[in-house]
C-alpha atoms as one frame of an Amber mdcrd trajectory, in Angstrom:
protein
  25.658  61.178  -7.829  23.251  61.191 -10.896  24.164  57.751 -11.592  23.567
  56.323  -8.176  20.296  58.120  -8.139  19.694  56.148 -11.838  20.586  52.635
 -10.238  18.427  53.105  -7.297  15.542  54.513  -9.327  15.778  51.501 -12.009
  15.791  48.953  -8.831  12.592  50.815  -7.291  10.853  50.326 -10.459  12.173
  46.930 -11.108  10.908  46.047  -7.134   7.223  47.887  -8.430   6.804  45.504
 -11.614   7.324  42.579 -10.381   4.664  43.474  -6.937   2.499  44.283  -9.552
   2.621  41.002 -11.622   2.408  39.455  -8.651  -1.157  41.198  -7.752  -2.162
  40.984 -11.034  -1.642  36.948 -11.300  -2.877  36.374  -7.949  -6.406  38.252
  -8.924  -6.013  36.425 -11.915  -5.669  33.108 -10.145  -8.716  33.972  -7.921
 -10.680  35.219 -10.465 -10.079  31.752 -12.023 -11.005  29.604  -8.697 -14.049
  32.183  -7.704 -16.746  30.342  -9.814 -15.492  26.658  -8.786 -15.718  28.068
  -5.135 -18.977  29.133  -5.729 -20.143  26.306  -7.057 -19.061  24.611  -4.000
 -20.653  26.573  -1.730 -23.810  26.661  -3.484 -23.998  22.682  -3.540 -23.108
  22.546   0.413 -26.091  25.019   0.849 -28.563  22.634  -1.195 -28.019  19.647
   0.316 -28.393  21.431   3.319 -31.380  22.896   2.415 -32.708  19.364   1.502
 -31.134  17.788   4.778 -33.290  20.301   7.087 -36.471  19.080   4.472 -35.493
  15.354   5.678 -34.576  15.851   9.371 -38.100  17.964   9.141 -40.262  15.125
   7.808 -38.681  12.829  10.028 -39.731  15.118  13.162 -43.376  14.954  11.799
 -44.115  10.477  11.574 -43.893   7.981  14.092 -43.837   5.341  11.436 -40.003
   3.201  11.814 -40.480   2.234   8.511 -40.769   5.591   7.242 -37.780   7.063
   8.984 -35.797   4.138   8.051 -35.721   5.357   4.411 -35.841   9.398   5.628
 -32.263   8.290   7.765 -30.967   6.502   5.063 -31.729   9.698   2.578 -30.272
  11.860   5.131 -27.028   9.538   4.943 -26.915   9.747   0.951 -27.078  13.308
   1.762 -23.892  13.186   3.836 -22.333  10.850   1.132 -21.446  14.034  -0.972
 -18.591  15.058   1.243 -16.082  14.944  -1.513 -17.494  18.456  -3.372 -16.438
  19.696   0.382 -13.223  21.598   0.477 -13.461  22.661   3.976 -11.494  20.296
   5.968 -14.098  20.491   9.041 -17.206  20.737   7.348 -16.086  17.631   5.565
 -15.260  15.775   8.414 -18.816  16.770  10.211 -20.551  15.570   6.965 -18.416
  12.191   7.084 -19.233  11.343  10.759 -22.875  12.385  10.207 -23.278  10.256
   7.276 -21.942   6.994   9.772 -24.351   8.402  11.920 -27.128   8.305   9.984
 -26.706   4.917   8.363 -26.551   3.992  11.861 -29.792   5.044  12.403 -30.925
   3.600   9.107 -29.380   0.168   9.410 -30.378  -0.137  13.372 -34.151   0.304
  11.927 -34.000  -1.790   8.317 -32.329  -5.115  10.749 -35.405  -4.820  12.789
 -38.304  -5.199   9.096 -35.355  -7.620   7.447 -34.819  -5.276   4.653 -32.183
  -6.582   2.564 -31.797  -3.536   0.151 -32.202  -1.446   2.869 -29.158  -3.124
   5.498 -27.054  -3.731   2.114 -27.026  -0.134   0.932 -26.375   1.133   4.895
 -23.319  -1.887   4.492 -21.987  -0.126   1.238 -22.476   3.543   2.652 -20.305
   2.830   6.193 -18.043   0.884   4.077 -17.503   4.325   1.858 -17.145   6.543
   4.621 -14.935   4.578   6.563 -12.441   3.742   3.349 -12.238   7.416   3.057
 -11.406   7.932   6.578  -9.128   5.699   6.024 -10.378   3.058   8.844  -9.663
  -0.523   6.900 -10.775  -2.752   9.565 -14.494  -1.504   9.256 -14.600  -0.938
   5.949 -13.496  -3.940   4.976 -15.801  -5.379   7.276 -18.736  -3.932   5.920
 -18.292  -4.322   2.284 -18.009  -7.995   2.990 -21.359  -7.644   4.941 -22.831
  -6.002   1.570 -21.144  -9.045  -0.120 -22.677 -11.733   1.810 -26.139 -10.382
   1.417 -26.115 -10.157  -2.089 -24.866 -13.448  -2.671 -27.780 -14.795  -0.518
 -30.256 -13.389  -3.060 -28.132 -13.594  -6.136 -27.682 -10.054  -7.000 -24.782
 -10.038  -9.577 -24.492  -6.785 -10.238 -23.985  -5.837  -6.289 -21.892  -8.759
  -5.699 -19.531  -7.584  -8.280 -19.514  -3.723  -7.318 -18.947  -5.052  -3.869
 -16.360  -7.157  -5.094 -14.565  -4.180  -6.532 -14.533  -2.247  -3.523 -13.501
  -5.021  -1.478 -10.090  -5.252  -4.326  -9.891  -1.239  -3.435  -9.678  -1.750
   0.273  -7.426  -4.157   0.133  -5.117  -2.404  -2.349  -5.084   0.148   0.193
  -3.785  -2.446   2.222  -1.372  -3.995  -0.171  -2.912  -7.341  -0.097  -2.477
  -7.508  -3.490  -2.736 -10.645  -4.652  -6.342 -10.719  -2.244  -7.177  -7.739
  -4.723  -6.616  -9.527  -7.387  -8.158 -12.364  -6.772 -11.186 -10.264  -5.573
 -10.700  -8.654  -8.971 -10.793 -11.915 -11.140 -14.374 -13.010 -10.030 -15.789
  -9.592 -10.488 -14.167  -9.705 -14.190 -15.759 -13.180 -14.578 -19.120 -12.211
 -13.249 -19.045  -8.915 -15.118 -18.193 -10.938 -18.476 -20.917 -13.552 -17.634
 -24.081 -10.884 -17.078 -23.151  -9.111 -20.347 -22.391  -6.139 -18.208 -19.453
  -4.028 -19.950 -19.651  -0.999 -18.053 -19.165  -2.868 -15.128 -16.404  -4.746
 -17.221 -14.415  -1.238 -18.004 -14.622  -0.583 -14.285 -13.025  -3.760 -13.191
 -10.187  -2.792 -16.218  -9.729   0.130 -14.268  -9.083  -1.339 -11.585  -6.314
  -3.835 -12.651  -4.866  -0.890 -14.287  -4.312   0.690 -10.562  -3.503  -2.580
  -8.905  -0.898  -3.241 -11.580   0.397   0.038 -11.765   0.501  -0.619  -7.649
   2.415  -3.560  -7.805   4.961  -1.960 -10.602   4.483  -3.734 -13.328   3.582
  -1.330 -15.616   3.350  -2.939 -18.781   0.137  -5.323 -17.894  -1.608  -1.462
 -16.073  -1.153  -0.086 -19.486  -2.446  -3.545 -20.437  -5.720  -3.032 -18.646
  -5.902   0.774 -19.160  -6.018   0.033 -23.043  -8.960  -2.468 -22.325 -11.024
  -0.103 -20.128 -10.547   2.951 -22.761 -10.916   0.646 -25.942 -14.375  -0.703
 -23.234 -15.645   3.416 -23.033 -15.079   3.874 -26.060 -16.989   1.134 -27.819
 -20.087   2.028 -25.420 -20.232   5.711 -25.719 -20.113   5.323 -29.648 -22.610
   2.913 -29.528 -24.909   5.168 -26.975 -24.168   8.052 -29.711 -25.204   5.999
 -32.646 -28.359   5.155 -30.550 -29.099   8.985 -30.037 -28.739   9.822 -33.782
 -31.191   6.796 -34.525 -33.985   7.926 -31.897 -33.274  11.404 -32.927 -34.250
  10.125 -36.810 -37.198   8.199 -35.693 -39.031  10.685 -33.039 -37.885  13.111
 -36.302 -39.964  11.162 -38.818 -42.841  10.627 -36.655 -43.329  14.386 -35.640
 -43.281  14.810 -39.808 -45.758  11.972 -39.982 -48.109  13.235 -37.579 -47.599
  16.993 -38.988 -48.577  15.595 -42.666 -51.260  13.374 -41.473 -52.936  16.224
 -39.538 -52.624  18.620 -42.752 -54.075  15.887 -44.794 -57.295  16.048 -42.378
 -57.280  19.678 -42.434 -57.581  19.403 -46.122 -60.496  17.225 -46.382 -61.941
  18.668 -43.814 -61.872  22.476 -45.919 -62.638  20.269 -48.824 -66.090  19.129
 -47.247 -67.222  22.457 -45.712 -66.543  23.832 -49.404 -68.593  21.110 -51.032
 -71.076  21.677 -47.796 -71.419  25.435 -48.985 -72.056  24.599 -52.815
């Protein structure tokens, strides 16, 4: 009898410690997550805070020109649905950011702004690749395309460019992609743009890695880190340099402002004699 009680004691207390690591690495685990949730929350309440502000100021003028640029704010205020982990909130902040643009684009068509229609272009185009809707977003970045073609913009025909290869990959037109992809590297390579460069890398990394050949995506990966890594050591280098210079002119000034104070001692003494 004493041993049964023994068994059924030690299986109680085995049951207890292993409830009790499991409350202890669940508090753990949400002790863990409760800042990044915070965070979270804290950014959705900002930008809602500053989309009130917008909606506000766009309450208070009459002037289309005005709330052309107040919608389009409004949209890039919507744009930030990705730091949204509710599934509903996100979805309300997607289909008010096409809304807005909307309202933006409907308003920069009527004063022919270019900047204005091709950033409302690259905003639905966003929205509706996330929502996974190819058809319009597609559509869209190949409206942002045309227009910067028409005034030569480079560096928005080859971000378009790249998000046009994205779609499509989504698609599995790859070869489309790629081809996309080859006159963004050319146009990247010609405007002495490497950041842009590394991003286009990045990009045949994914579309290689995609189509399963491996070997040319590590290819590509290699070029886009070696690409980072080149320009961050050169924007450190530039740092330490300014750092040296603004360092030796703060000296300068300090010495040349003692010097004065000296002579300037020296001639009240002289003054007094």
């Amino acid at each position: 009898m004493n041993t049964i009680c023994c068994r059924y004691v030690k299986i109680i207390m085995k049951k207890l410690y292993i409830l009790l690591f499991t409350i202890i690495t669940a508090s753990t685990a949400f002790a863990a997550n409760a800042p990044l949730d915070s965070n979270r929350v804290q950014s959705v309440s900002l930008t809602d805070n500053r989309i009130a502000e917008l909606k506000s100021q766009v309450d208070s003028t009459r002037n289309d020109s005005v709330k052309a640029f107040l919608y389009a704010e409004i949209a890039t205020q919507y744009l930030k649905y990705d730091t949204i982990a509710n599934k509903n909130t996100k979805l309300k902040y997607q289909n008010n950011a096409l809304d807005y643009s909307y309202k933006a684009l409907h308003l920069f068509s009527r004063y022919n702004d270019t900047v204005g229609l091709r950033n409302c272009f690259d905003n639905l185009a966003m929205v509706y690749h996330s929502k996974k809707i190819y058809p319009q977003a597609k559509w869209f970045i190949l409206q942002s395309n045309s227009l910067s073609r028409a005034i030569n913009d480079v560096p928005n025909i080859t971000k378009s460019l790249i998000k046009l290869a994205a779609i499509k990959m989504d698609l599995k037109d790859y070869s489309l992609a790629m081809g996309d992809l080859n006159e963004a590297l050319k146009l990247s390579v010609a405007d002495h743009d490497p950041r842009t460069e590394s991003t286009v890398q990045l990009n045949y990394a994914l579309l290689y890695n995609r189509m399963k050949n491996f070997k040319k995506g590590e290819l590509a990966m290699d070029r886009h880190n070696f690409i980072d890594d080149s320009l961050n050591k050169a924007e450190l280098a530039f740092t330490a340099k300014q750092a040296t210079t603004d360092s030796a002119t703060v000296k300068k000034k300090v010495s040349t402002k003692m010097v004065r104070t000296d002579r300037a001692t020296s001639s009240k003494r002289i003054a007094s004699l």
